[in-house]
C-alpha positions in Angstrom: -13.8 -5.0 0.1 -10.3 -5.8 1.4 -7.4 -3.4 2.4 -3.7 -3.3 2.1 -0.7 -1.8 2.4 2.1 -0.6 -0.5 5.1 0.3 0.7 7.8 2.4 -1.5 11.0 4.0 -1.1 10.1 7.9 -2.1 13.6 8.4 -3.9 11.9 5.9 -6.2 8.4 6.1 -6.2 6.6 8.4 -3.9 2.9 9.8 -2.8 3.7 13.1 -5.1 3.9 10.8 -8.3 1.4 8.6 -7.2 -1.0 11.8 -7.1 0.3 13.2 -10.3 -0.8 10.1 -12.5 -4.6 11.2 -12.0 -7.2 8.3 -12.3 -5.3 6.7 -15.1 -3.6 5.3 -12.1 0.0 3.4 -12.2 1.1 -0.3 -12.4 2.9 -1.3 -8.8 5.4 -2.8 -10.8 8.8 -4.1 -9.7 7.7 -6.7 -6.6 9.5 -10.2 -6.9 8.7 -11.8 -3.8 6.4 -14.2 -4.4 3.8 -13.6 -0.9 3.7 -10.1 -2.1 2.3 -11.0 -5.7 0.4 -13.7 -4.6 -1.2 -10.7 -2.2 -1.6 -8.6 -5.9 -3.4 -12.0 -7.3 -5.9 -11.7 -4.2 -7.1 -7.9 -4.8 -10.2 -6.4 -6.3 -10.9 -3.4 -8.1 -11.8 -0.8 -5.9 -10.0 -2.4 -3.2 -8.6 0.4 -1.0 -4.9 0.2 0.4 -2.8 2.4 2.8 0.4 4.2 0.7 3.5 4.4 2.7 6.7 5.9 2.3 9.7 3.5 3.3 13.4 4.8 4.3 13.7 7.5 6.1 10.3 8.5 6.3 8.6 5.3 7.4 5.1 6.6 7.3 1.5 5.4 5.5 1.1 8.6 3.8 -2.1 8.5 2.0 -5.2 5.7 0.4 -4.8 4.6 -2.6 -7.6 2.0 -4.8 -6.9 -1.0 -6.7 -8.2 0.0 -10.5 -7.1 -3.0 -12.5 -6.8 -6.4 -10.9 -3.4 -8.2 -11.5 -1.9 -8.8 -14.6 1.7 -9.6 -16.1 4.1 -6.9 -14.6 5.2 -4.8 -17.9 8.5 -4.4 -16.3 9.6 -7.7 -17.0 9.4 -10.6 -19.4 9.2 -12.9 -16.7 6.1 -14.3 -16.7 6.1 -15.4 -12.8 5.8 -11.7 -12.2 2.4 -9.9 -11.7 1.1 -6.6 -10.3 -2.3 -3.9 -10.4 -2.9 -0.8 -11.0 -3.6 1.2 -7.9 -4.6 4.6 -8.8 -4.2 7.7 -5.8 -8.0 8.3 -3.8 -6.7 10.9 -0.8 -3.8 12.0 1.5 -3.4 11.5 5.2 -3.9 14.6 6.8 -1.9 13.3 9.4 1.0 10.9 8.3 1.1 8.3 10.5 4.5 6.9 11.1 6.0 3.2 11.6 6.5 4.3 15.6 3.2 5.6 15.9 1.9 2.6 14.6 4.1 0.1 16.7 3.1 2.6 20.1 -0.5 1.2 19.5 -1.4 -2.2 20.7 -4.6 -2.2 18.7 -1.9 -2.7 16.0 0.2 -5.5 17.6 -0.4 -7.9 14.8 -1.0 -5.7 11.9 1.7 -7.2 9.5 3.5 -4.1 9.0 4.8 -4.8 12.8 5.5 -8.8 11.9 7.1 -8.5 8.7 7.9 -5.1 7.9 10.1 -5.9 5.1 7.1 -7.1 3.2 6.3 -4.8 0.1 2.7 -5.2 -0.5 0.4 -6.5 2.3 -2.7 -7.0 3.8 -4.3 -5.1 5.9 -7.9 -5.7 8.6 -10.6 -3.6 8.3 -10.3 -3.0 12.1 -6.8 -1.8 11.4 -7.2 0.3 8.4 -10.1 2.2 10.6 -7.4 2.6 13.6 -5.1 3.6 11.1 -7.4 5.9 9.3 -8.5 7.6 12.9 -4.9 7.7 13.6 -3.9 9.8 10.7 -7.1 11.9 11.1 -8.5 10.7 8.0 -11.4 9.5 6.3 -11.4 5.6 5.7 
């Protein structure tokens, strides 16, 4: 199993609509950077990644789990573009916030801190546990 990270602006697309799709899940449509897609190409179903609010917020928020492995994004004709379904598993009980995160050094080269701008990533299993202990949360 691998982890990861999706981040989304929650104007757009946030944790509360992730949640109300149920286990049908939701395409993560809309990347076009081509590291990010290449990261979709990568995952597994039943991967598990880290949701997290962008903006003002700036905060992993809940887990999520990959439930269809990539495929053409149905957002676009382009056929360059591709994305999964990731489908909502659990909440943070604790959100656990871009400072927080930057505060720890156990995190000092989680990619989130590198390359923040990055929209989908990946994420260590050593990370995703500090994360997950972080935000008071079962991994």
């Amino acid at each position: 199993m691998r982890y990861w990270l999706f981040k989304s602006e929650p104007s757009e697309w946030g944790w509360d609509d992730q949640v109300a799709k149920g286990e049908a899940g939701e395409e993560w449509t809309g990347v076009r950077n081509y590291q990010a897609r290449n990261f979709m190409r990568e995952m597994a179903v039943g991967d598990l990644g880290f949701f997290y609010h962008s903006q003002k917020e700036k905060a992993v928020v809940g887990i999520v789990k990959i439930s269809a492995a990539a495929h053409p994004d149905s957002s676009t004709a382009d056929q360059r573009w591709e994305c999964v379904d990731i489908r909502a598993v659990r909440p943070f009980v604790r959100p656990v916030t871009l400072e927080m995160i930057k505060e720890d050094a156990r995190l000092a080269e989680m990619v989130l801190v590198r390359s923040s701008r990055l929209s989908v990533q990946p994420v260590t299993g050593a990370e995703w546990q500090v994360v997950c202990e972080m935000g008071k949360t079962q991994p």
